[in-house]
C-alpha positions as CSV (number, residue, x, y, z in Angstrom):
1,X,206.2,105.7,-170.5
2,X,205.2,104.2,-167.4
3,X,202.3,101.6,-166.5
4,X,200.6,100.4,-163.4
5,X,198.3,97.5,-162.7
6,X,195.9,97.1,-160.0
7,X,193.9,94.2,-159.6
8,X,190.9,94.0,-156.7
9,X,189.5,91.2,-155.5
10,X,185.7,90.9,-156.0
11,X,183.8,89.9,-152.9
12,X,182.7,86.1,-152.7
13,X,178.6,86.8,-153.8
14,X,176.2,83.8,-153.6
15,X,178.0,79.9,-153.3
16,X,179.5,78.7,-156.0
17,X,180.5,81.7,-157.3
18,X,183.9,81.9,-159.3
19,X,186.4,84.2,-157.6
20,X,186.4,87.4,-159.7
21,X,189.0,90.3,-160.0
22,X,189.0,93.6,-161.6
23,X,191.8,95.1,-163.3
24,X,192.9,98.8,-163.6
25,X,195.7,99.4,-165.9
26,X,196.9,102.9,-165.4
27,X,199.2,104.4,-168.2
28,X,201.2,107.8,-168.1
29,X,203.6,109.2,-171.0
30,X,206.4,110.3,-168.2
31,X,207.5,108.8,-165.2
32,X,207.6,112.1,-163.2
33,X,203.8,112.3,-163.7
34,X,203.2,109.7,-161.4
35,X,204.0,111.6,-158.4
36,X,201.7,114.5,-159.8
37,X,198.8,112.0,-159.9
38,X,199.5,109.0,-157.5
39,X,197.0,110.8,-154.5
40,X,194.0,111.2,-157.1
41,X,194.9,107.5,-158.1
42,X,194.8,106.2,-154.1
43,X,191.7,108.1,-153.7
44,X,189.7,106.5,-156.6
45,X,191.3,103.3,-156.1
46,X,189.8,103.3,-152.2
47,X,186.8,104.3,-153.5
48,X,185.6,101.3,-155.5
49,X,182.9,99.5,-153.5
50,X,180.9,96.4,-154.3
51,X,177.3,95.6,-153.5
52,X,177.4,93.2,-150.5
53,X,174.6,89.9,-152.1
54,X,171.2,90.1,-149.7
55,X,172.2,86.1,-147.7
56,X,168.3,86.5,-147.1
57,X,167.5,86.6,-150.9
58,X,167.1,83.0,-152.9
59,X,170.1,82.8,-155.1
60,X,167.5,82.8,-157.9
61,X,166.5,86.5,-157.2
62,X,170.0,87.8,-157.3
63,X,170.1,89.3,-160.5
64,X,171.6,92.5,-161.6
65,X,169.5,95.8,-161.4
66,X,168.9,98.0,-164.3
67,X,168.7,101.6,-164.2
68,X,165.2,103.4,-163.9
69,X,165.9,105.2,-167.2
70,X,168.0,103.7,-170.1
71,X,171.2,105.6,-170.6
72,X,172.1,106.2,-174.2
73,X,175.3,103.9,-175.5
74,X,177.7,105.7,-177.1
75,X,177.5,105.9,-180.8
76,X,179.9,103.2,-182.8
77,X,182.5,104.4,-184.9
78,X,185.0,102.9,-187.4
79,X,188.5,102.3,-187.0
80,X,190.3,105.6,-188.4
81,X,187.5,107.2,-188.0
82,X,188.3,110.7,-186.0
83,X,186.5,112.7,-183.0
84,X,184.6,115.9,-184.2
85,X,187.7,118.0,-183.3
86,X,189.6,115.8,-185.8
87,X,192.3,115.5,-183.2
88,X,192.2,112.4,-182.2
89,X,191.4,108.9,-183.5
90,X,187.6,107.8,-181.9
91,X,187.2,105.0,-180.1
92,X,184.0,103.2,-178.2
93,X,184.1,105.2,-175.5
94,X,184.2,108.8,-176.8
């Protein structure tokens, strides 16, 4: 098994602000995969963008946006519970 971390710095937003990272930990079962998958990984990795605060804004209207139309959450499950396939244990995210 084989495991890589990634952490980004979050661009400074509005004064004050604590500095904020995000983490991507990235998990394969083999080694050897990493070469297979290491250019897809770059590529997403480069991709991650943050909106850029408004300095012309108040800081009290810098709040986050919601989208137009509310997307469904996933359903909850229970620990042991299995996918429909009844392959794999679920888990919150599908």
């Amino acid at each position: 098994m084989a495991e890589m971390q990634v952490h980004l710095p979050v661009p400074e937003g509005v004064e004050g602000q604590e500095q904020c990272v995000v983490s991507f930990n990235l998990t394969t079962p083999r080694e050897g995969h990493w070469d297979a998958y290491c250019s897809d990984i770059v590529v997403l990795l480069n991709s991650v963008t943050f909106d850029e605060p408004d300095p012309t804004l108040p800081e009290a209207n810098l709040q986050p946006t919601s989208p137009s139309s509310p997307a469904s959450s996933p359903s909850e499950s229970s620990p042991g519970e299995t996918h429909a396939d009844g392959k794999a244990p679920a888990t919150p995210f599908g």
